[in-house]
N, C-alpha and C positions, 0 to 999 in steps of 0.2 A: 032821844029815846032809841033810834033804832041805831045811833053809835055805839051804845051802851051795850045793845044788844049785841054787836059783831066784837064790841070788846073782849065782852065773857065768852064768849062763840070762840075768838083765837084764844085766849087765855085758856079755856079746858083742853082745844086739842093739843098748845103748848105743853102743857101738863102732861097730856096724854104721850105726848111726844118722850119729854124726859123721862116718863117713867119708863116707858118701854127699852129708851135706849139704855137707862139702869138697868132692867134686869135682862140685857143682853151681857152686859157688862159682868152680871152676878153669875151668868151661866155660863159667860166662858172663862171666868176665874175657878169655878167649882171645875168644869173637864179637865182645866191642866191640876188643880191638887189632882183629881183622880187618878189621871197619868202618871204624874210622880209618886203616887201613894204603889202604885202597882209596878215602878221602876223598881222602886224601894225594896218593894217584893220578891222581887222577879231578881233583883241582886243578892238578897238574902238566900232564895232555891240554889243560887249558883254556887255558894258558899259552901252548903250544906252537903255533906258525905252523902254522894248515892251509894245504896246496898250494891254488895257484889252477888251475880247470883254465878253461881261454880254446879255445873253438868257434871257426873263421871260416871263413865259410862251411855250403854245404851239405853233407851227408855225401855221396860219390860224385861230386861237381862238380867242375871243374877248379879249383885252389887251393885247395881244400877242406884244412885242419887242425885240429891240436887239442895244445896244449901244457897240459903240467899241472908247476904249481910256478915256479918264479920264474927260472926258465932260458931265456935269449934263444937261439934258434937261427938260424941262416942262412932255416930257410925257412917262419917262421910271417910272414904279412901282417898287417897291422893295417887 
């Protein structure tokens, strides 16, 4: 009787055992997809045209502007 009883006693913490070492297993499979989801990312921004931002002039001065990105307008000066 009280064999039975240390049998089920190690068999649950056994259990308890595997489980928990699965879901260490499940959590550090999930941070590396995240990693690489955010690499993936992070190489796609670098890809990506940044805006040009273009000053002329002073700020406050008469013909003073400022264009950003690649859009001609009637009234930036060069």
């Amino acid at each position: 009787m009280i064999f039975g009883f240390f049998k089920k006693l190690i068999k649950y913490y056994v259990d308890k055992f595997i489980h928990w070492l699965r879901m260490q297993k499940f959590n550090l499979e999930l941070d590396n997809e995240i990693k690489k989801y955010f690499e993936e990312l992070d190489k796609k921004d670098e890809k990506q045209k940044k805006p040009e931002i273009k000053e002329v002039g002073t700020f406050g001065e008469e013909g003073w502007s400022i264009s950003i990105g690649d859009i001609e307008d009637g009234n930036t000066r060069n």
